[in-house]
N, C-alpha and C positions, 0 to 999 in steps of 0.2 A: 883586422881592425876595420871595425864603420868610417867608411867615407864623413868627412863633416858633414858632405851635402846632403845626406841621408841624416842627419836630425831636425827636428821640428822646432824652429827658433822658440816656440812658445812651451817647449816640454819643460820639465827640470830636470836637472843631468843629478847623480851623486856621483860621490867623488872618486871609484874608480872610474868611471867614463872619461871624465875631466879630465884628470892624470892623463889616462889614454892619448886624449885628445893632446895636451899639450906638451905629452912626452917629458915630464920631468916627476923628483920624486915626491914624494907627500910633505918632506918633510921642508923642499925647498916650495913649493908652494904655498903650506901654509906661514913661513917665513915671508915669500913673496903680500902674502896678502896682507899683514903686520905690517910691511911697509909702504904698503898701499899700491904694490902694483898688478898684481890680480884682483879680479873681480870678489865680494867679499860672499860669504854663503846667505842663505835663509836657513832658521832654525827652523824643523818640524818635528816636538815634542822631542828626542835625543838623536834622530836623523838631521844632518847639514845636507842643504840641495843650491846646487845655481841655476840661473837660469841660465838655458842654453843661448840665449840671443846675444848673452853678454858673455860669455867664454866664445862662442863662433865671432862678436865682434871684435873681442880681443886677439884671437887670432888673425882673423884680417889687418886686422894693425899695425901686426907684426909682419907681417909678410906681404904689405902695401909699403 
């Protein structure tokens, strides 16, 4: 698994990285984001992306 600190805040991640990164499964995340506590996606034509600045700063939030 990539270190966080090896992504580029400004990249967009899709969603197996994400997962990756916050170790949980698809199905709780996209529940998580329904209730508003993950970061929500960007549409790109039938591809979902985040941006990484806000999944990396969500992590730090959690673990600050």
């Amino acid at each position: 698994m990539r270190q966080k600190e090896e992504i580029n805040p400004q990249q967009l991640l899709r969603l197996p990285k994400v997962l990756e990164l916050l170790q949980i499964s698809k199905t709780k995340f996209y529940l998580g984001i329904q209730q508003g506590d993950y970061p929500k996606q960007i549409k790109l034509g039938k591809t979902s992306v985040w941006k990484a600045r806000e999944i990396l700063a969500f992590i730090d939030n959690l673990t600050s």
